[in-house]
Every structure is written in C-alpha cells, then in structure tokens.
N, C-alpha and C positions, 0 to 999 in steps of 0.2 A: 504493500500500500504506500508505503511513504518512498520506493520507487517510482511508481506511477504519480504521487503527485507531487515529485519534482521534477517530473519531466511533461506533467501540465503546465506547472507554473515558469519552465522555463519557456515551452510551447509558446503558451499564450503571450508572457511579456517579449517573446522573438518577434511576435504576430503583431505587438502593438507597440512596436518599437520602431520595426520596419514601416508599418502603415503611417503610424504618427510623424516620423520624422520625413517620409516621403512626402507625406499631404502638406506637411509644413512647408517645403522648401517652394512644391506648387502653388501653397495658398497666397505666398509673398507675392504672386504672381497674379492670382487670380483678380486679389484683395486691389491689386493695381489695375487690371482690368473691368472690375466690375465696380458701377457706384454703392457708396455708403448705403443708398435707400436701398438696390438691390441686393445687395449683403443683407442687410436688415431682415426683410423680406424671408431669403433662402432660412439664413440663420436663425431666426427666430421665431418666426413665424410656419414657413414648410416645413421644419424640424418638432416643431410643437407638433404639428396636425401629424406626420409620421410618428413619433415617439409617443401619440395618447392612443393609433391603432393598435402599432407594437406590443407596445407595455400593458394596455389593458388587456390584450387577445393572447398572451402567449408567458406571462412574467409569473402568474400564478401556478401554470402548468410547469414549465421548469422547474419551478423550485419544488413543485410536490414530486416530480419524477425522476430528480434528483435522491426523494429518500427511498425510493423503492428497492429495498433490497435485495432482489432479484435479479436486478439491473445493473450489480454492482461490476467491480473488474475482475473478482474472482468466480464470478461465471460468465463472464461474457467478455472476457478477454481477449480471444480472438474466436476469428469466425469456426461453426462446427463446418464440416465437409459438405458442399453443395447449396451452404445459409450464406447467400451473399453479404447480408444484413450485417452478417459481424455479431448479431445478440444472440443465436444459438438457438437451441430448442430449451425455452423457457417454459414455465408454468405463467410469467408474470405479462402475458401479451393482453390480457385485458388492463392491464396496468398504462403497459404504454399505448396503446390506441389510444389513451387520455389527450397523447401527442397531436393526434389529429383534430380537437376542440380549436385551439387558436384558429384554423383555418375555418370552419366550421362557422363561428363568432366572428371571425375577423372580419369577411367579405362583407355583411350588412353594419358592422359598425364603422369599415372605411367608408363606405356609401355614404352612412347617416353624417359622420363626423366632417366628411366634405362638406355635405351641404351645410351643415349648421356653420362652419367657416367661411364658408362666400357669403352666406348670408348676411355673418354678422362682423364681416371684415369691413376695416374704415373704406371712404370712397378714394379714400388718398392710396390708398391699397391695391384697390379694386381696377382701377384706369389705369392700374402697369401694363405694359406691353406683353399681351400674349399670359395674363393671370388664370384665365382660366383651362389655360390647354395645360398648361403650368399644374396646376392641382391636379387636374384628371391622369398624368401622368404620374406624378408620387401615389394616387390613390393606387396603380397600378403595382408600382415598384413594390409598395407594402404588402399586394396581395401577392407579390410573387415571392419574397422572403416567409408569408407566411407557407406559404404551398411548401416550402421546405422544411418548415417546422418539424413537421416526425423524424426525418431522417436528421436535422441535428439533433434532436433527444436521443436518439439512437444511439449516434455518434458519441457523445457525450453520458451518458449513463453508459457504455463499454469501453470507458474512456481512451475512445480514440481521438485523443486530441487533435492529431495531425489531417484529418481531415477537415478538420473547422480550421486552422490554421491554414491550408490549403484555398479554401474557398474563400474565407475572409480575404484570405492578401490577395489571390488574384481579380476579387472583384472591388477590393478599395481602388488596388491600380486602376482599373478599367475604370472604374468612377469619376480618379482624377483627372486622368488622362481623356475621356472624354468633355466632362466639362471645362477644361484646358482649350483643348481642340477648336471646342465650341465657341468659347468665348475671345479665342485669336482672330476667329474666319469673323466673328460678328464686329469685333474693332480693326479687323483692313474690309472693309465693305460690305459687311453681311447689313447692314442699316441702325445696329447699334441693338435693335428690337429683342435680341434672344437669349438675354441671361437668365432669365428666370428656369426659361425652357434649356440654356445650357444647363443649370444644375440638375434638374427634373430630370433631364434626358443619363445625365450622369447614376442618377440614385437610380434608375429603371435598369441602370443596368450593370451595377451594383446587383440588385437584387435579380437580377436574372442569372448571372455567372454563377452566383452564390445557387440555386438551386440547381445548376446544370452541372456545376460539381461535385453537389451528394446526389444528386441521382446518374453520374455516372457513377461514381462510390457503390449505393446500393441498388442503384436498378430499378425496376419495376415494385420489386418487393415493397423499396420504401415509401409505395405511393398508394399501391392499392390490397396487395396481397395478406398485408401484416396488419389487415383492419378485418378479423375473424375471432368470431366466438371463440373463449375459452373454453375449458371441458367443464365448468358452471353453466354455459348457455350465454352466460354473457360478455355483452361488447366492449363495456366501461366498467373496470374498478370504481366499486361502488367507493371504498375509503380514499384511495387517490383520488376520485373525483370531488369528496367531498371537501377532503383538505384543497384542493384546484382551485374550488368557489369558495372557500373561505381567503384563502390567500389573493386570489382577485380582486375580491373583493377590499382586501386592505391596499392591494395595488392601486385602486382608485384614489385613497387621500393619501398615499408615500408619494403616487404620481403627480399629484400637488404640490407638495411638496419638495419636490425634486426639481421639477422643472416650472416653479414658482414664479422667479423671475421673468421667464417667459410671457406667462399669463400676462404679468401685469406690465410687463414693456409694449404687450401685443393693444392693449385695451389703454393706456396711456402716453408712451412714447413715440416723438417723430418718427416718420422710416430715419431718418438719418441718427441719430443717435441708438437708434436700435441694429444697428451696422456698425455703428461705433464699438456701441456694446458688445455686439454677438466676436467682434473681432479681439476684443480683449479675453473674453470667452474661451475661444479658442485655443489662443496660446495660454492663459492662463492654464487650461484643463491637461495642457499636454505629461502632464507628471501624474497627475491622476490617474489618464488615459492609458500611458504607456507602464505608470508600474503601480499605483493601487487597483485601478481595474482587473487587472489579470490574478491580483492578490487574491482579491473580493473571490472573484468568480471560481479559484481554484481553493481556497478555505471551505466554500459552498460547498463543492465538493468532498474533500478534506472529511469534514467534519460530518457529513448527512453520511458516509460509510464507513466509517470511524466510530460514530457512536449509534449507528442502527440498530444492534442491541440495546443499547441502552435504551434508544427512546422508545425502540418496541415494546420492550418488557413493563416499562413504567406504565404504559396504554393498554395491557395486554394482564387476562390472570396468568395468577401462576402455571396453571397447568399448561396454557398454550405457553410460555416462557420455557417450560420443560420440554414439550414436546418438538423444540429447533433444534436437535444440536447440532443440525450442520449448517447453521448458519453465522457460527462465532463469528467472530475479527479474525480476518486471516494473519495481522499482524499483532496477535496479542500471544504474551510468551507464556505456556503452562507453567515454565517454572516458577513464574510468579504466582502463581493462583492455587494455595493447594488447597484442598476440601473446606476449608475452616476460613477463609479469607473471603473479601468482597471476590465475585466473580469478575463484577465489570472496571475493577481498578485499575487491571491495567490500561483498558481504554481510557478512563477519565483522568488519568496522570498521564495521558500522552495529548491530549486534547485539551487538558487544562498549561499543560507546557509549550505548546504551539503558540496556543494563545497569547501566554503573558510576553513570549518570545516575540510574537508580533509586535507588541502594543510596547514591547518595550523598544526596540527596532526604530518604531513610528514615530514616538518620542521625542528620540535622542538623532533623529533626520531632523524631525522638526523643528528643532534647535538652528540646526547648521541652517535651514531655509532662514528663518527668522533672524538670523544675525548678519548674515552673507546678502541675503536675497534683497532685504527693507536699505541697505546702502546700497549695493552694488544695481539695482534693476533698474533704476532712475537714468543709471548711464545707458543700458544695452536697450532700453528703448528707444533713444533717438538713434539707432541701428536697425533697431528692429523695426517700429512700424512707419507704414506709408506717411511723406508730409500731409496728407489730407485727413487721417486719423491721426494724425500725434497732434495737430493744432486746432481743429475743429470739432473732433468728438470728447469724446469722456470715455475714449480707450486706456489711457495714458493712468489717471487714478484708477481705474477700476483694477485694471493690472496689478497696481501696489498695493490697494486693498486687498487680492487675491492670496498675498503671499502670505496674508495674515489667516483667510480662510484654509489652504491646503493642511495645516497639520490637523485639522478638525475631520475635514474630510478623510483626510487616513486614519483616522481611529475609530472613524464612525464607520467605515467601510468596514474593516473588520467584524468590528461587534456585532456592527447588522449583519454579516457573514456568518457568525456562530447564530445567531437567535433565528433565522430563517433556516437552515438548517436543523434545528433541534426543537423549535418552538412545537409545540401543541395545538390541536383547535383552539382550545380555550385562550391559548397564551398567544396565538394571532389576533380572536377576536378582543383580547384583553389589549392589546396593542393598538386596534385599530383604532377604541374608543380613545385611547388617550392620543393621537393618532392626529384625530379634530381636535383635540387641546394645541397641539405641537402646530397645527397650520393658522390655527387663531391667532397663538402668538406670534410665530413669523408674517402673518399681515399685518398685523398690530406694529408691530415694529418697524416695518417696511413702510406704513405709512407714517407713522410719527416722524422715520428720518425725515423720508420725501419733506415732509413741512417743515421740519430744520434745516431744512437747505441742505440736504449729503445728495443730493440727486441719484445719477444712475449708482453713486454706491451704496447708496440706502440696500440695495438688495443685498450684496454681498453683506453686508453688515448684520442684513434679519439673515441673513444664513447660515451666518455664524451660530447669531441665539439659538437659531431651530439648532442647531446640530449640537448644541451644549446640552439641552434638556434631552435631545436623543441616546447622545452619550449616555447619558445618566440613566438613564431607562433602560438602556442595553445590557450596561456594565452591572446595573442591581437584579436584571435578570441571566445573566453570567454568573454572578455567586450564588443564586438561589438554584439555578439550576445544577451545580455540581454540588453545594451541601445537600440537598432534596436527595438527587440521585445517589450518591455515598452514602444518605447515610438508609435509604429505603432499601437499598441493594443491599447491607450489612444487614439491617434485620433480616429480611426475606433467609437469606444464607447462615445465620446465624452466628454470624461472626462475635463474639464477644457476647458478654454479657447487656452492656448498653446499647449494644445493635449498632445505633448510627454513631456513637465514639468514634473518636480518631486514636485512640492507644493504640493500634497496632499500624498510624504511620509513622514516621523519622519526620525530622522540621521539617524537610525540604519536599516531601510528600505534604505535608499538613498547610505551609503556603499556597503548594500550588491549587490542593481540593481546596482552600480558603477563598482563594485566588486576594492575598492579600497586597496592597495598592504598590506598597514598597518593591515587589518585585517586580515594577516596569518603569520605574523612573531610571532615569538616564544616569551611569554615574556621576557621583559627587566632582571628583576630581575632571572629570571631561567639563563638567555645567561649570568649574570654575577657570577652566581654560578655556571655552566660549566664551564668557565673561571678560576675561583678561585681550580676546579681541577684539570683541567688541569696541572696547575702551582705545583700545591699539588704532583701529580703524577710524573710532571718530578721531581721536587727537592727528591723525593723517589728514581728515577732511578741514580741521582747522587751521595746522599749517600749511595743505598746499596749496588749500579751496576747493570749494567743491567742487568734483568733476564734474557732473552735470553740467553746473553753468557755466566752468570752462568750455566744454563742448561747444554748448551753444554761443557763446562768446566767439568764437571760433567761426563757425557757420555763418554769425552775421556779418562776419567780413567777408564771405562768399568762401570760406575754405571748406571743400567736403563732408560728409560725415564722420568718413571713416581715416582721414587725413587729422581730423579734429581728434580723433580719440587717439592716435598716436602721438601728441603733444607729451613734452614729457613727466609733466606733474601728473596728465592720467595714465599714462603707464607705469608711473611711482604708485601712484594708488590702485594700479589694480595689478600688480608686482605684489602687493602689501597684503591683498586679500587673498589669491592664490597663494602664496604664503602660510597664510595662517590656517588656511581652510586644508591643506594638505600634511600641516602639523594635526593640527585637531582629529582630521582622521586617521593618521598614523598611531596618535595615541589611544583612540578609538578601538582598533584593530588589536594593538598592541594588549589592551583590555582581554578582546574578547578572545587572544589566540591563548588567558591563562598566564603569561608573562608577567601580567599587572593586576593579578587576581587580587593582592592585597589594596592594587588603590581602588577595586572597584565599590563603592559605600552602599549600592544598589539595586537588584536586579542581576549581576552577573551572575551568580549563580545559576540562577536559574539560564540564564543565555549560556552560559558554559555550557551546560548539557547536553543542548542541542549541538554545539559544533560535534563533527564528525569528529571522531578520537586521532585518525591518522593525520586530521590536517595540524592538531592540534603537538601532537608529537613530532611532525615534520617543522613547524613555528619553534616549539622547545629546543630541537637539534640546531639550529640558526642561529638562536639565540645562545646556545652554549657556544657553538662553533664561534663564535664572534668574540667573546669574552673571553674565550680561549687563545 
C-alpha cells in the first residue's frame, strides 16, 4: 500500500507539475492576447458554470467509491486475463456502476445550469462576441468529461494512476495549445471576435482527449458492458449510493464555498477586474495546483484503504466485522497485533503518523512562503505580469494577499482529505449543517471588507476566515475520530481491563492516537532561524531600498524590466534571500535526516519515523565521513 501511494502521489504531482508549468508559460501569452474583460469572462465566469456541473454530478460519487473496499489495489491491481477493465472479477460491480450517476445527473443539470446563466448573466456579459456559441460549447466539453467518469473511477479505485496521468497531460496540452492557436489566427486577422470560443473550443477538447484515452485504456467495457446486475439483482449499491447523495449533497455548500469568490465577482464585479482577478488566481493557485492538489487527492486515497477496516467495523456489528477476514490491511504487520491487542492499531498509528507528518511538513513550508514570498513577490511581479494587469487591475494585491492564504489552504486540504475519507453518514450530514455556518461567515466577511474599502481582496481575506473555522472542525474531528476508534476497537477485543486505555501504548504511540498539537509544529530552532531572516532581509530593504521601487525607478526612465532587476542593489537583495532560504532549508533537512535530532523542540519525532531508515543511514554515513 504505501508503495502504490507513493507512486500516486509522485504520479499525480508529475501530472501537475508538467501541466501547470506548461499552461503557465502559455498563459503569459494568452493573458497578452486576450483582453482583461475576456479573461474575466473565460476565468470566472465559464469556469464557474463548468466547475458547478463537474463538482455537483461527479464529486460525491468519487469520494464514496473511493471507500469501497472491493475496489481497493489488492484486488484489483492489475487486470485478470481477458478483463480489459483492469478491476477483475469483482463481487463489488454494483458498487461501481455508482460510477455511471454523474453522467446520468450530469447531462440535465448542464442543460439546466446553462440556461439559468445566460439568463441571469449581466448584459455587459451577454453582447460579447460569439457568448453564446461560447457556452453551448463548455456545456458540451462537461458532458464529454463526464461520459468518462466510470472509466476514471475504475482507473483510480485499481489505482492505476498512470492512466489518468496519461489523459490528463495529453488533453491539458491539447487544450493549450488549441486555444493558443486560436487566439494567434484571431489577433493576425481572424477579426478579433473568437476568444471566448478560443477557450470553449480548447476545454471541448480537453475533455474529448480525456475520454478517448480511457476508452482506448478500457474499451467498450468501460462504457457499456460493466453497467450489469450483480448476483443481488441489483444495478446500484444501495450503501455506496446512499453515502453518493449524502456526500452530494454536502458538495453543494463546500461548492460555495470553494469557488465563492467567483459567485460574487460574477454578480458584482466589472468584466475587467474580474480578468484582473481571475489572473492573479491563476498564478496564485499554481503551488496549490501543482503540489497540495495531488497531496489532497492521493491522502483520499491513502486513507479510504488504509482505514477500510476500521470505518467498516465501526458501521458494521460484530458478527459481520468477524465474518471478513480476508479483507485486513494488506499492509498491517501481524507481528504487531497479537490476540490481546487492538486489532486495528496498526492501521490507526500508520494513519494517525501520515497525518501529523503532513500537517507538520505544511507548516514548516508555510513559514519559508510567509517570510520569503511577503518581501520577495512584490519584485517578481513587475516580471511577471502583463503592463495592463500590473497597472490597471487589482492582480498585483491580490497576489500578495494570496501568499498569506496558501498555508491555510494546505492544511485544510489535508484534513479535509482524512474527514472525506473516513467521515460517516452522520458525520457528512453533521458537516454539512455547520457547512451553512462556514459560508455565512465567509459572506459576512467578504462583505464587510468590500465596504472597508479591501476591494477585490476582500475575498481572499473571507477565505482565509472560512478556512480557519474549517481547520478547526476538521482537526477536532481528527482527534475524535482516532480516540472513538482506539478506544471502541480495545473494548470490542478486549484488550485491557479499561478497554479504551492507552496503557498498552509507549508516548510516541499515545501522541500520535492523541494526535497531540505539538507534534506538527515546525521546529523550535528552524522558527528561530526564519526569524533571524527575516530580520536579515528587512534590514537589506533599509539599507539598499526597496527593490521594488528601485525597479520601477528604473523602468520610468525607459530601462526594461528585466535590465531593471539586474541593477545591483537588487541583485544584492535577492543574493540575500536565496541565501538565507537555502540555509534555512539545509538546516531543515539536516533536522529531519536525524543529524539534528537534538535541536528539533517539535514534531520531529514523529517526522523521523516516517523517513525511510536507508536514507536516513546513508545522511549518518556523510555526516561521519565529513567529520572524519
């Protein structure tokens, strides 16, 4: 297991490493080609109306056929003889036909979802060139992504990574690369008229590649053949269905909340600022994108096969709990478990250690952003974006504000990665209510800035809030959920006298069932050499001045951009930050290779574990051979 999902999660972040920084170098292009309003437009608005068919037809079923344990990678790991599908002769095919609902829901809610947005789109909107041929097209591209829905769940619950990495990259290529295409031929004489329909024609065929790739993958099978009764009589898993539409369901106010800003740029701001925005967006998200996304997505995983026992048993009596037992962890070690012991410990101490390993990981990144990023990003965007977005929109703040959102977003990705994984009916629909608390207050917030004058970063600002109280809702059902499960599983088994006691773990077991807070702060001694450059850094911006507006000092004498940042007070200062930021993570390293076990006052422990023992002995040997 924890082979397959490091070589998910290496998968996945190759898939959006490569896409992300390809679309990047295109977008610099595009962003030049296409105006603010039509930016706006693509960005915000045709991403909204795709992203609420997507997410509400397809985001619920995922995550429920992710926990089917039938599905997992030790039976379905590679294909049986003459099963093109790759998922084998399963008992669990009424399970995944689940697969087939997105498309099933999808097709009448893109319909519906179109029309209530031409309807209700401004008229400054509406009079764009070519808007409506423009929609009719994404409405299409969505239903072609979902026609492939079964065959990615397939894929992905026998964790064949490499086939979604396949499809994905070569139809992001084809995506950019058409609407590249599109939008050169329409700026040397096409009439100017086809950006809209450049991108539209781009996403359409995105999502066409994307299915013509798993259906060369599985064929026929994964369209029509693997939609047959089980030996029940029946079509759909009645529990997976059930968890489906309870999860959908919560999909609807996360979807709110997700793509929030949205809404309210869509129903308040110019097209031109909302091009501003959505381009800040962009680059902003590309850290997200390219390494919490893939995190997210492969934790999800992780964790729903990981602790399938566990959640089943708790949902499930004893006697059906007794009657699996070929359904263990295939990565759990008997030696650990003898007759007298919790059964499922060693899952929930490999799963409570991943965890804190993340979140501590997360942390102690978000430091280096936070210190590095809030001085240094004021310079690399008069580099980075267009003069028409760096002087006219509200790309420029929104950006810096963003550096303040990303460590929030990777914490919360995670946690919401364990809790959809392992959540319950109840503990979704218990979610969902508070769910409308959490988008209350981020409107609430979001308009109060607005009226304090924070304009377009009023959002990022309520984003932040919402994801603070999410945090904390995740994180207090993280610890409930492993004392609950430790200590029900110790009674049941009869481990001890007090059942659910921790006498029979060691501290470092007893943190992690705790999941107590100290083991994911960053160490002491690292927080106080970010600290010390902090300090290092501003006193650089007082004696040389600021870069920044040396740059631009520079530029108003007509001296280039990139001519400007080769000045040499800002090569002194950004000599000073690479610098410091490659100390900091030397020491870092140095922490975690064991070396610096003593300075670590935090968390290391627990991140020691997880390194692999041989890298950890190969770092030892270095280190003596040096000192030797």
């Amino acid at each position: 297991m924890a082979s397959s999902t490091a070589s998910t999660l290496t998968s996945l972040m190759g898939l959006q490493l490569f896409t992300r920084l390809f679309t990047f170098v295109l977008n610099q292009a595009l962003s030049r080609l296409a105006s603010p309003a039509a930016f706006g437009i693509v960005a915000i608005q045709f991403e909204l109306l795709l992203s609420t068919i997507l997410f509400l037809s397809r985001e619920g079923v995922r995550g429920a056929l992710l926990r089917v344990e039938s599905a997992g990678p030790d039976r379905a790991s590679a294909p049986q003889s003459g099963d093109k599908t790759g998922t084998g002769n399963r008992n669990g095919s009424a399970a995944m036909n689940v697969g087939f609902i997105p498309f099933i829901v999808g097709v009448p809610l893109a319909i519906g979802t179109s029309l209530l947005y031409i309807t209700t789109a401004s008229k400054e909107t509406r009079v764009q060139p070519n808007f409506y041929s423009a929609v009719l097209v994404y409405v299409l591209a969505a239903i072609m992504e979902l026609l492939a829905e079964p065959m990615h769940n397939m894929a992905m619950s026998s964790v064949q990574t490499n086939v979604r990495v396949r499809a994905e990259g070569i139809g992001i290529t084809a995506k950019t690369l058409t609407t590249f295409l599109i939008l050169v031929y329409d700026a040397n004489g096409g009439g100017g008229d086809l950006a809209l329909l450049a991108f539209a024609f781009g996403q359409l065929m995105y999502g066409s590649l994307v299915f013509l790739v798993y259906l060369r993958r599985f064929g026929r099978a994964g369209l029509l053949t693997s939609l047959s009764k089980n030996s029940s009589g029946v079509y759909f898993d009645r529990d997976v269905l059930a968890l489906s539409t309870t999860m959908t369901s919560q999909s609807l106010v996360k979807h709110f909340l997700t793509e929030g800003d949205k809404f309210i740029l869509s129903w308040f701001s110019p097209l031109q600022d909302q091009g501003g925005y959505a381009l800040a967006v962009n680059y902003g998200s590309l850290i997200a994108r390219i390494v919490f996304q893939p995190i997210e997505e492969t934790l999800r995983l992780y964790f729903s096969k990981t602790l399938a026992q566990v959640t089943s048993s708790s949902s499930s009596t004893s006697t059906t709990s007794s009657s699996s037992p070929n359904s263990h962890e295939p990565d759990q070690n008997p030696q650990r478990q003898p007759p007298h012991k919790n059964p499922h410990l060693p899952a929930l101490l490999k799963s409570s250690r991943t965890l804190l390993t993340l979140l501590n990981i997360q942390l102690t990144t978000s430091l280096f952003i936070l210190i590095f990023g809030t001085h240094y990003l004021p310079l690399f965007l008069t580099l980075l974006l267009p003069p028409r977005y760096l002087h006219t929109t509200s790309a420029p703040k929104v950006l810096e504000a963003w550096v303040w959102y990303i460590p929030f977003l990777a914490v919360n990705g995670g946690l919401e990665a364990f809790f959809a994984s392992c959540a319950g009916r109840e503990d979704v629909g218990r979610q969902s209510r508070w769910m409308v608390l959490f988008t209350m207050i981020y409107t609430t917030c979001a308009v109060v800035l607005y009226k304090a004058g924070f304009g377009d970063v009023s959002l990022v600002y309520a984003n932040i809030v919402n994801l603070v109280v999410r945090i904390g809702y995740a994180w207090m059902f993280c610890r409930r959920f492993f004392s609950e499960h430790y200590s029900s599983s110790s009674s049941s088994s009869g481990g001890g006298s007090g059942g659910g006691s921790n006498s029979e773990l060691d501290s470092t077991e007893e943190a992690l069932i705790n999941l107590r807070p100290r083991t994911v702060l960053p160490p002491r001694s690292l927080v106080l050499l970010l600290a010390i450059s902090m300090g290092l850094i501003r006193t650089s911006e007082h004696l040389l001045g600021n870069p920044t507006m040396i740059v631009r000092q520079y530029q108003g004498q007509g001296m280039g951009r990139i001519s400007a940042i080769l000045v040499r007070p800002v090569l002194a200062h950004l000599a000073l930050g690479v610098g410091l930021a490659i100390g900091c993570l030397g020491w870092w390293v140095w922490i975690l290779s064991g070396s610096g076990r003593g300075s670590d006052g935090s968390g290391g422990s627990v991140l020691l574990e997880l390194i692999p023992q041989r890298w950890r002995r190969r770092t030892r040997r270095r280190v003596r051979t040096k000192s030797d």
